[in-house]
N, C-alpha and C positions, 0 to 999 in steps of 0.2 A: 532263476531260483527264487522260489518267494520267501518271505521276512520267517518261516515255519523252520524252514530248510537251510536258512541260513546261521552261519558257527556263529556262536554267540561270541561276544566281545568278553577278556577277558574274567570282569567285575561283574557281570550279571552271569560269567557262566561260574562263578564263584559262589555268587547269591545259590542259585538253581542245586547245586552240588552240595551245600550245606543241606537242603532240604531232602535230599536222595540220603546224608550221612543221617538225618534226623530220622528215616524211617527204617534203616539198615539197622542201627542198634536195637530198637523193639524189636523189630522183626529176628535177627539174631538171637534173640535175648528169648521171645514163646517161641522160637522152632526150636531150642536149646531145649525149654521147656517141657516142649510135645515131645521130642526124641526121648528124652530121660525118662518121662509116663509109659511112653512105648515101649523102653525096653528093664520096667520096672519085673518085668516078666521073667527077661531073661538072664537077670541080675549083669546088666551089661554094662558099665559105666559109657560114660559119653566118647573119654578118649580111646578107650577102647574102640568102640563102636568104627570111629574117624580113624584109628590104624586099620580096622579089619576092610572098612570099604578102600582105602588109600590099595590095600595088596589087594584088593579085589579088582577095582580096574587097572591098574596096574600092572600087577604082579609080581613079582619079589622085588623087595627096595631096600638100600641100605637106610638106617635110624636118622643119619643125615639128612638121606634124600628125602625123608619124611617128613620130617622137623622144616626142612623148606618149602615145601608145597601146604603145609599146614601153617605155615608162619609162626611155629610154635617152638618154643626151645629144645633141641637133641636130648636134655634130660628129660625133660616130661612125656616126651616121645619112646623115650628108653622105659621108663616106668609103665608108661601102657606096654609095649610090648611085653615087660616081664612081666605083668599081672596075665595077659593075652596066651602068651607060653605058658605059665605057668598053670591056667585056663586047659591045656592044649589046644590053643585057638589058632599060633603061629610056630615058628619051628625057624631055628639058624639053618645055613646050608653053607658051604662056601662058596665065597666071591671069586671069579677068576680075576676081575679085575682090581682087587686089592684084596692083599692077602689079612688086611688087620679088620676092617669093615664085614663082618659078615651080610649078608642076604637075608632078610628077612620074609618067609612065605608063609600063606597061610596053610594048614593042614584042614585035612577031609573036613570034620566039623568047624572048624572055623568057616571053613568057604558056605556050608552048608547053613550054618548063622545067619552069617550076613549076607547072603540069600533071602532068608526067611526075612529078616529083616527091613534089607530093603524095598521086600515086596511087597509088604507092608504099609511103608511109608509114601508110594509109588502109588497105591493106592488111595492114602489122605491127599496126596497131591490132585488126585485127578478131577478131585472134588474144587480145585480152587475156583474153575469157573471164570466168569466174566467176560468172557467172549475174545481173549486173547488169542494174538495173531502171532506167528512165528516173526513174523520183520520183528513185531514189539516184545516178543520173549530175544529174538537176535539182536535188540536195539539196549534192551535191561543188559545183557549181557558185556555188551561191546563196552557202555557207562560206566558197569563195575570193574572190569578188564582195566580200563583207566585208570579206575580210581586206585585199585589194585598197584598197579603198577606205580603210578606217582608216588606209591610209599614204598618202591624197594627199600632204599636208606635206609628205613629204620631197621634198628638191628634187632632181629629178635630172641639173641641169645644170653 
């Protein structure tokens, strides 16, 4: 294994990881940006946007299961859904597996949205260029997957 390949020691992989958090924040901070312009259109707010794609890949999810995979609190999560519903973007159905938690899915035009939407964006992506290789889109991944993770604990509620 050479010095490339090999796990870095804990203080320099400390170092290295500050500097992946120092470009995560900007970077968060204009894709935040770009999305909001993007969907200036379709009078979409952001959390919306992040419930409608969450039941897109997904498919129907309790407010909960949202608020976790988003790392964002059940009530802020609850608010974009009512604004979404109230949209007709999402729609209750019942849960079999709890009867208090309903299901949240999207309906026709919602799916059809965010659709449009992320086809969209799918498209600004493809532009990003620079000759990136799937190991190094599989390697970005794996890095932030960690970093992700090392912050379960914090609570986000």
């Amino acid at each position: 294994m050479n010095a490339i390949d090999a796990p870095l020691p804990p203080d320099e992989l400390a170092h290295r990881l500050t500097e992946v958090y120092d470009l995560v924040g900007p970077l968060y901070r204009r894709a935040q940006r770009s999305v909001e312009q993007g969907l200036a259109g379709d009078d979409l707010a952001v959390g919306v946007r992040a419930v409608l794609t969450l039941l897109h890949r997904n498919g129907p999810m309790t407010v909960p299961q949202m608020g976790r995979a988003q790392a964002i609190s059940r009530q802020f999560v609850q608010r974009m859904v009512n604004e979404a519903a109230g949209r007709g973007l999402t729609e209750s159905i019942p849960n079999p597996a709890h009867r208090r938690s309903s299901l949240i899915r999207l309906t026709p035009a919602g799916g059809g949205l965010i659709a449009a939407v992320l086809e969209r964006e799918h498209g600004l992506l493809r532009e990003v260029g620079g000759g990136l290789t799937d190991a190094e889109v599989t390697a970005c991944l794996r890095v932030l997957g960690r970093m992700l993770s090392a912050l379960d604990h914090v609570d986000v509620d």
